[in-house]
C-alpha positions in Angstrom: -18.0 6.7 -30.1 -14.9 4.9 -30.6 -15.1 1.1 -31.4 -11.2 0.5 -29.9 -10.5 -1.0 -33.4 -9.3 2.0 -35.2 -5.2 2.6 -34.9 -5.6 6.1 -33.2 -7.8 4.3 -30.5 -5.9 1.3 -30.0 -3.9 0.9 -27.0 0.2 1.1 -27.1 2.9 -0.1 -25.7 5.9 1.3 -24.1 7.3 1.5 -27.2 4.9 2.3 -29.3 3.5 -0.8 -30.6 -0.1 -2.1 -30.6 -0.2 -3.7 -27.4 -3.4 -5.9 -28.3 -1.5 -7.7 -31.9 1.8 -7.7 -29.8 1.2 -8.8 -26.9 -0.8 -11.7 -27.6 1.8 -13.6 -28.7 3.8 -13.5 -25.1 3.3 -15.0 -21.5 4.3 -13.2 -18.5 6.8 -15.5 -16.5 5.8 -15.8 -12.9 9.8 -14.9 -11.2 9.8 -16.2 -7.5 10.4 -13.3 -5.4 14.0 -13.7 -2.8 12.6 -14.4 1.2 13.0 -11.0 2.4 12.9 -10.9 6.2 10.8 -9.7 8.5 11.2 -7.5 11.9 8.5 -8.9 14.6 6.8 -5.5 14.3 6.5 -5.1 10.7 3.6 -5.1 8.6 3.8 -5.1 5.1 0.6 -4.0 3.4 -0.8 -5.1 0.4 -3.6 -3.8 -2.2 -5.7 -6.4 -1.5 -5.8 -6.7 2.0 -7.8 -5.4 4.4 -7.8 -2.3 6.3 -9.6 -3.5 9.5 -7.3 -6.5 9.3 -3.9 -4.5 9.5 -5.6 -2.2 12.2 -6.1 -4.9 14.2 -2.8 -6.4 13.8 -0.8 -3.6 14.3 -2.9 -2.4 17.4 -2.3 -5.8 19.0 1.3 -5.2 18.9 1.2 -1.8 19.8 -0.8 -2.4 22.7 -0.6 -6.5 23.5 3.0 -7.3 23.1 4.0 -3.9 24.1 6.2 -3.0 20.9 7.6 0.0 21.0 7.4 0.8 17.2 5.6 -0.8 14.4 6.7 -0.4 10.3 4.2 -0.4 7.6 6.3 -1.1 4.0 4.1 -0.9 1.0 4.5 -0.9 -2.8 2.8 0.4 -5.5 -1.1 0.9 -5.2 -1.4 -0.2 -1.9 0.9 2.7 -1.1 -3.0 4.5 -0.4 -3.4 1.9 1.9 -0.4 2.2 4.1 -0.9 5.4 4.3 -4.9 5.3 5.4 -3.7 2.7 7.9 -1.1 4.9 9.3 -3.5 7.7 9.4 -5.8 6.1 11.7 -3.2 4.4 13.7 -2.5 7.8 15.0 -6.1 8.9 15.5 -6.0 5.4 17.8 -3.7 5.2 19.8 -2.2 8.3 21.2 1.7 9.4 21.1 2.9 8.1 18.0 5.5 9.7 16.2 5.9 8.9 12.4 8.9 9.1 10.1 7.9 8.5 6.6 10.6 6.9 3.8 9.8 6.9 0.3 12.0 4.7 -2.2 11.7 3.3 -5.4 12.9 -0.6 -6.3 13.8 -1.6 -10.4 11.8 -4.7 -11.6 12.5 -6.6 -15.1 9.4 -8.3 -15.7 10.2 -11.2 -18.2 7.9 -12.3 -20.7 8.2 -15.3 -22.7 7.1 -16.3 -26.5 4.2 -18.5 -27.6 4.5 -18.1 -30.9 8.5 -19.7 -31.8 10.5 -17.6 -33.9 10.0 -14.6 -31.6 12.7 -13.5 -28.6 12.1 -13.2 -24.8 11.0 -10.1 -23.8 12.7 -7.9 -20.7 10.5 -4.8 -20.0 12.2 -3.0 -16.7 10.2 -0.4 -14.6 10.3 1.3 -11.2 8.3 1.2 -8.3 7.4 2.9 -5.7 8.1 2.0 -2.0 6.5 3.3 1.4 8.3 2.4 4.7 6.1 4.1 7.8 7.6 3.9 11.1 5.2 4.9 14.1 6.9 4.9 17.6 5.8 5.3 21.2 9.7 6.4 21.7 10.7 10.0 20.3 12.3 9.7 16.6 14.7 12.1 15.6 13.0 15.1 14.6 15.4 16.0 12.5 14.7 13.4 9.4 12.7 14.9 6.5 10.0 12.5 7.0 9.1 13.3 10.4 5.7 14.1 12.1 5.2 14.7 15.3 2.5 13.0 17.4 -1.2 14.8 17.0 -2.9 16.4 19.9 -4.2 14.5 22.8 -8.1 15.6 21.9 -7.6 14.3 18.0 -7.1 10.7 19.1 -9.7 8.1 19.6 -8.5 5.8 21.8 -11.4 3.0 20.7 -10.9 -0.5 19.7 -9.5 -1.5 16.0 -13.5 -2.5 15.8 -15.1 0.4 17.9 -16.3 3.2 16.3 -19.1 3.7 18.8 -18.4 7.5 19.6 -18.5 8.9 16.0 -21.8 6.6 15.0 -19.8 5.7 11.9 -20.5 1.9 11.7 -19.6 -0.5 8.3 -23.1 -0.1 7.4 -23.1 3.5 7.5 -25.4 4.8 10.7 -27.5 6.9 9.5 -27.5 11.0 8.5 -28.5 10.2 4.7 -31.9 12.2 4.2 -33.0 9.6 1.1 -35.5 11.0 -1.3 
């Protein structure tokens, strides 16, 4: 087994460096990100959150304050999330037609000495960004990103916390065999 001490084991930078010896000797400097604004029907959807939480969000507005489109944006690894989200949005509430954007946004992250002697550190890289619109209204079926609304018998139309029909509950609900 490899010990992770041994140069052809050790991790490396982007540049080809040790990033263990190197690295240790900077601090990541913490940039405060601009105010972006946000539409009323936007929900911007994050690694850590919760699916079950943006469900119900985005079903209130959909349904409670009668919106007639909703936006998911996501970056990165909660990309998988949006996406999940989006997926059983559809299955929930019935009609929704879906254009999906994908972009990508250039971040320097900065790191800073804490050894003296040594120079500040700029290491760019690209991200990836999801922007899913789902409408009531038709979109233009035209853009590359479009999907039209799935079949009427495809959607569920329970709750953001019922999953009574499908016996599917948080816990599981049963069908294992055990032993």
């Amino acid at each position: 087994r490899p010990c992770g001490t041994c140069p052809a084991r050790r991790p490396r930078g982007p540049h080809g460096g040790f990033v263990a010896s190197t690295m240790d000797k900077y601090r990541k400097v913490v940039q405060k990100r601009e105010a972006q604004e946000m539409s009323e029907f936007e929900c911007r959807i994050q690694q850590a959150g919760k699916i079950r939480g943006y469900l119900t969000y985005t079903i209130s507005l959909l349904n409670e304050k009668e919106a007639t489109h909703v936006t998911l944006k996501a970056m990165g690894r909660a990309i998988a999330k949006a996406v999940t989200v989006a997926e059983i949005l559809k299955r929930r509430v019935a009609g929704l037609h879906q254009i999906t954007e994908l972009t990508s946004v250039d971040i320097v992250d900065v790191y800073e000495p804490i050894e003296e002697g040594l120079d500040v550190v700029h290491y760019p890289r690209s991200v990836s960004c999801l922007t899913i619109t789902l409408s009531k209204a038709p979109l233009d079926v035209n853009h590359v990103g479009y999907q039209p609304p799935l079949p009427e018998d495809q959607v569920n139309a329970a709750g953001p916390q019922g999953d009574a029909e499908d016996g599917d509950g948080p816990r599981g609900g049963g069908g294992g065999g055990g032993g």
